[in-house]
N, C-alpha and C positions, 0 to 999 in steps of 0.2 A: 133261512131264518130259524127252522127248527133247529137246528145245530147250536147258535147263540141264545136262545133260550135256556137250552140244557148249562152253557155256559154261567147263564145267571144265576143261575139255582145251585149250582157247584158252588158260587162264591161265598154267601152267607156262610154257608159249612167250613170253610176251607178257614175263615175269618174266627170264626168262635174256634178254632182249634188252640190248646193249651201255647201250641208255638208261637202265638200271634205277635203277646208281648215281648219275646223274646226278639222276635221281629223287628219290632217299632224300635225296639232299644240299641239291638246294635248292626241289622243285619242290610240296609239298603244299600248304605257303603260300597258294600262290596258285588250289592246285588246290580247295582249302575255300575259299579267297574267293570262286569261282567258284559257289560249290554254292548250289543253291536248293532249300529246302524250304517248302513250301505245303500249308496246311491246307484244306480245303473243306467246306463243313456245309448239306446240303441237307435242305431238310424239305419233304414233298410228301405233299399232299392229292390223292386221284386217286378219280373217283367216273365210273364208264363205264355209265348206264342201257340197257339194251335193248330191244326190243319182242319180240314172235310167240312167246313164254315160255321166250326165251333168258336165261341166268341176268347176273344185272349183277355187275360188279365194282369193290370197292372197298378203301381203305383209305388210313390215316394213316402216314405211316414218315417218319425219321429217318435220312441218309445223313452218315458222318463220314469220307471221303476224305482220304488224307494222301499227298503223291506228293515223291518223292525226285528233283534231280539235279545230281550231282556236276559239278564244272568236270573238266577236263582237265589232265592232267599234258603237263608242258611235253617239246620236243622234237620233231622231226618227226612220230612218231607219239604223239597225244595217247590217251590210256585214261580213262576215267568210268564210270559206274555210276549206269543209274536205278534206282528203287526204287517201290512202292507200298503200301499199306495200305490198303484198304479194308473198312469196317462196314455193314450194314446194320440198323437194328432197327425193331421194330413196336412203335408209339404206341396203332394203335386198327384192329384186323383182325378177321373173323372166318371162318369155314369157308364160310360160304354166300356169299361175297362175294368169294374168292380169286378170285386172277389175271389180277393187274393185271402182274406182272414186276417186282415191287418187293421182293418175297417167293417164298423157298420156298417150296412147301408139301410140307407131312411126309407121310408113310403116312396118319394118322387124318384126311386133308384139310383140317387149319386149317395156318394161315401157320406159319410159325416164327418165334419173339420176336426171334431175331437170328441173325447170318450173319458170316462175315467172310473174306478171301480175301487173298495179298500175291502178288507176283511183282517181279522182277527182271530187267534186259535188262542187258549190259553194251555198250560202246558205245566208237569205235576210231575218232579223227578224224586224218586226215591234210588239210594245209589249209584247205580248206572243203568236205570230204566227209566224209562220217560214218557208218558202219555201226554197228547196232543186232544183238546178235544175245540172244533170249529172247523176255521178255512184253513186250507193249507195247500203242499204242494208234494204229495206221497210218489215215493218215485223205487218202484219194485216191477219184475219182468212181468206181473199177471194183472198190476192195476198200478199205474202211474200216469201226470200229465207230462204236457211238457210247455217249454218255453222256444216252440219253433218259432213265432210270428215276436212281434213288436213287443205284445204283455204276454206274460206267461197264462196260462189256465192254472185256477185252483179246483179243490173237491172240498166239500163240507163232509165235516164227521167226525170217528175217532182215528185215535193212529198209536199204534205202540211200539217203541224200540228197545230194545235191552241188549247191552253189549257185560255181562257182569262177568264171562270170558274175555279173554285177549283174542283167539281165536274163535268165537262164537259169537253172531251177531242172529237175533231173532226180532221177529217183523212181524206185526196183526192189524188186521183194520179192517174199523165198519163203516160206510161213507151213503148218503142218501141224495149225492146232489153235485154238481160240478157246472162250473163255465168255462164257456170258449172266452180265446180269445178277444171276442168282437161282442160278449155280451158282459153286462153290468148289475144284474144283478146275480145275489147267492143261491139260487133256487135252479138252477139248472138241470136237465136231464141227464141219467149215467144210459148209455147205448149200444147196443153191438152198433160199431162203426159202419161195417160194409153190410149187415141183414138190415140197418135202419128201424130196429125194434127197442122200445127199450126196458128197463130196469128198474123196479124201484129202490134197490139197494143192492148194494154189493158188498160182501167181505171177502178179506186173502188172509193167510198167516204163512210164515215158511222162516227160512233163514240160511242164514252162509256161516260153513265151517271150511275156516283155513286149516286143517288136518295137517299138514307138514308145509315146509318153505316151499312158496311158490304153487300150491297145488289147492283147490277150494272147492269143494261142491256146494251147489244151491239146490234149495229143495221150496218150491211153492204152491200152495194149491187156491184156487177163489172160485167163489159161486157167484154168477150174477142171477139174481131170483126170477123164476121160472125162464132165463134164456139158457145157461150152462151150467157145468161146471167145468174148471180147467187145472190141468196141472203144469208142473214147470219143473226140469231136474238140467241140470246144468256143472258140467267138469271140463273146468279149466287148469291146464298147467304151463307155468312159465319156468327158463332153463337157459342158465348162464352158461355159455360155451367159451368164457375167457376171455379176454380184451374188452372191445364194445361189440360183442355176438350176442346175440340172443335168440332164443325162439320159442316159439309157443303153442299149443295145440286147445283149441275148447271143442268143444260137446255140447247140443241141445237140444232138449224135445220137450215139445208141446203135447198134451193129449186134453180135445177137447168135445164131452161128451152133452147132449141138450136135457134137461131138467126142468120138473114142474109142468107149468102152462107152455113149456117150450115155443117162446114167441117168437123163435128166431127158425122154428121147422125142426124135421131130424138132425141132427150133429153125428157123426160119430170120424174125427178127424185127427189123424196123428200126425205132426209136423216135426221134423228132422233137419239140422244142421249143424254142420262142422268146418270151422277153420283151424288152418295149418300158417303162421307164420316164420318168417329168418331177417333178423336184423342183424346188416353188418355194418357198423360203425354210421352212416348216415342214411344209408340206404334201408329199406324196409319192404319184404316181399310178403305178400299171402295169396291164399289159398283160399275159397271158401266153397263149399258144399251145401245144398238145401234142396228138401224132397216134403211133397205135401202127401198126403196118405188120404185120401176121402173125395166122398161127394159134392163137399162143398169147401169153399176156401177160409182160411186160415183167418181168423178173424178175434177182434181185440178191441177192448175200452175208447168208447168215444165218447165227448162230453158238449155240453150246449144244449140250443134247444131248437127247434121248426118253429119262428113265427110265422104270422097267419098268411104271408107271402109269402114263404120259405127261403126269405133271403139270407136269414141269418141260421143257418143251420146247425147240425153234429159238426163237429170238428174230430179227428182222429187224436188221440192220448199217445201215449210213448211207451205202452206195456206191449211191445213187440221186440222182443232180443232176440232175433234173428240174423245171422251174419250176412247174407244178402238184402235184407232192407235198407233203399239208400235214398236218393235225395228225394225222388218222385214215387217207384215203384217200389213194394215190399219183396213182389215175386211171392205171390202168395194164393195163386190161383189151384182149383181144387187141381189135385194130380201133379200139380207141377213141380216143375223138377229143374237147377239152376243152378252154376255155375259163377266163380267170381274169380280175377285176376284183378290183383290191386297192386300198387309202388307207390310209395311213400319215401320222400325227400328230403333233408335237412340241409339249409342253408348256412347253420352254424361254421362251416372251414371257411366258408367266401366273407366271412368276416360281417356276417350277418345273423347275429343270433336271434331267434324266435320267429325265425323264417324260414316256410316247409311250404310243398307242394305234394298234393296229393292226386292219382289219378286212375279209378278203376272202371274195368268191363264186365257186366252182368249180362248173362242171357240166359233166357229160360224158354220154356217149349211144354210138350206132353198136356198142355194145359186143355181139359174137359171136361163143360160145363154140362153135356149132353145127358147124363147121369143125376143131374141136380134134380132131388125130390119132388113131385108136383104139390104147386103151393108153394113150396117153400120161398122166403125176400131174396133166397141168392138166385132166385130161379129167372135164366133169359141174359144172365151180363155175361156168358161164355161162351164160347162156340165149342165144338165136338175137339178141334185141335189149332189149340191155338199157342204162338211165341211172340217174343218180344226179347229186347237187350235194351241197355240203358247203360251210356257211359259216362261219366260224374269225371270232372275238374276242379280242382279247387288250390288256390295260393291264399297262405293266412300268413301274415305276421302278428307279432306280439312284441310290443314295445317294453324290455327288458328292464331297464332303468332311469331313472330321470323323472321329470315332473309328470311326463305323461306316462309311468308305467302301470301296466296290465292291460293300457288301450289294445286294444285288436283291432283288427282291418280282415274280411276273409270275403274271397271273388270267388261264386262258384257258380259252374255252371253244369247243367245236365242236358243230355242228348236223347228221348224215349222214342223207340221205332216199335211200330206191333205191327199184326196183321189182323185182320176183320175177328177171330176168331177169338182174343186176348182181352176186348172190353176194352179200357183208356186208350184212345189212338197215339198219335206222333206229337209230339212236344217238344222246345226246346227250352229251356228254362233256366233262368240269370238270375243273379242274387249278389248284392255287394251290400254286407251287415259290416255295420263298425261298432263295436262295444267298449264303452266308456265306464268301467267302476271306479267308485269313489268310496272311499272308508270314510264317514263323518265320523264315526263313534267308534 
């Protein structure tokens, strides 16, 4: 709500500005020409087995997302308005089987039949920068949400973009508040996800230069207040070898050191990885590479909040660009060190276009927790040597053309084996997402 207040008070200003009349006169025209509204209709089966008589979680839900954004009023300084709406409802849940994140769950601990949440950022373009200031959905390696479950997660705050290169695109942001999936109001806590500590605010700034064809470095840094700060350097290159060959190489490291009140314990953690891929004509092979550096594990943006039950908790964010992070596991334990073999399929010759199957193996090891500072929230989820691998399936089509295109359909499944010493035991985990967008506007 703090965020929408700053909102209000921005407007009166924004209104008395000389451009106003200029506004009223000729500028909405174009400024609803500009507007897009989208509809999006996710329906997700999610069925997560356990072992060692941890409880499983399941359930059927229906996601009906509808996201607002206006064009811009003409003039030096341009003004819009996003907008959002999002639903959640339950198809087929029950109490013994909550918590998946796709669903509340109530006081009597069954799911809740439905849910539903809106928010609003307003937004202030001067050439080709643009500030955001409210709800939104910031999506950068060192602080982003995501849209894993049914509704997506937003963050309250500011956000800024400027692209006034072709090759230069820069990123800043100051944010006081997020929700999970499964919570409805704007007020939400920002978290180190795996210490369970949290934040009262966070900012990031960085940015991506394309430097020559196909070659980009990213540069990010963020502080979450008194738990870190973190940085983010990132070199990716893509490399056409003639026909339909391709290949590619990226580069990534994490350096993430504790700051302030340090509510998260000591930090001093350097995270590394690298993929190598070859695409020949449908087929696609990679490589990936990842080593964690430190005492304690590799940790990132989580949003929500602990009610007084704790049923509805932190949810994990999407500022993890790791090339072994996959359906289940990040592989991000302290010390560890990981492995990935992937193949990726196109169905496009079988006379099936926007049909591909993917299928990779991760295993990691060296992992020890034994070293984890006393006190510290990471302290007790590792053993002195601990592994685990995880091997991910997945078939997606994408309906190409016709009344129903951009529909998707994507069946995935993951396989997690550990041993006592890795923390999350064995799991198998099912997931059939269909995604429906709609262009209204």
């Amino acid at each position: 709500m703090r965020a929408f207040r700053s909102v209000l008070l921005v407007i009166p200003g924004l209104l008395a500005m000389p451009t106003h009349e200029v506004v009223a006169a000729q500028g909405w025209d174009s400024t609803i020409e500009e507007s897009r509204l989208r509809l999006l209709l996710r329906n997700s089966y999610f069925n997560r087995s356990k072992t060692e008589g941890r409880r499983d979680s399941r359930d059927w839900t229906q996601g009906i997302n509808l996201d607002f954004a206006s064009g811009f009023t003409p003039g030096t300084l341009g003004v819009g308005l996003d907008a959002f709406l999002y639903q959640g409802l339950k198809l087929d849940a029950s109490a013994g089987k909550a918590g998946t994140g796709n669903l509340p769950v109530r006081d009597d601990g069954a799911p809740a039949d439905e849910y539903a949440k809106a928010g609003a950022a307003l937004k202030l373009r001067v050439s080709k920068t643009e500030l955001k200031v409210g709800e939104q959905r910031p999506d950068t390696p060192v602080f982003g949400v995501s849209h894993f479950r049914i509704v997506p997660q937003t963050a309250t705050g500011l956000s800024l973009r400027s692209q006034e290169r072709d090759d230069l695109v820069l990123q800043a942001g100051h944010f006081i508040s997020a929700t999970s999936p499964v919570t409805t109001n704007t007020d939400g806590d920002l978290w180190a996800v795996m210490a369970g500590v949290t934040t009262p605010r966070a900012d990031y700034a960085g940015g991506t230069w394309q430097w020559a064809p196909g070659l980009s470095l990213a540069l990010y840094g963020a502080r979450f207040e008194d738990v870190w700060h973190q940085g983010y350097a990132s070199l990716d290159g893509r490399f056409a070898l003639g026909g339909e060959r391709e290949s590619g190489v990226n580069l990534t490291l994490y350096r993430t050191t504790n700051t302030g009140e340090a509510r998260a314990g000591d930090i001093d953690n350097l995270t590394l990885g690298t993929s190598a891929y070859l695409r020949l004509g449908n087929h696609r092979f990679l490589l990936g590479l990842q080593k964690v550096q430190g005492d304690t594990p590799f940790d990132y943006l989580g949003v929500g909040e602990n009610d007084r039950n704790g049923r509805n908790g932190r949810d994990q964010g999407a500022s993890i660009w790791l090339p072994n992070s996959a359906q289940f596991s990040d592989f991000n334990g302290p010390h560890e060190r990981s492995w990935q073999l992937r193949y990726d399929y196109s169905f496009a010759d079988w006379g099936l276009p926007g049909s591909s199957m993917m299928v990779r193996y991760i295993e990691g090891d060296q992992i020890d927790g034994s070293r984890t500072p006393a006190g510290s929230p990471y302290a007790g989820r590792y053993g002195a040597d601990g592994s685990h691998r995880e091997t991910n399936l997945e078939f997606r089509y994408v309906v190409a053309s016709g009344p129903a295109k951009g529909l998707s359909v994507r069946l995935r499944q993951a396989w997690h084996r550990a041993d006592a010493g890795q923390g999350p035991g064995d799991l198998d985990d099912f997931r059939l997402i269909t995604d429906y967008p709609l262009d209204i506007l």
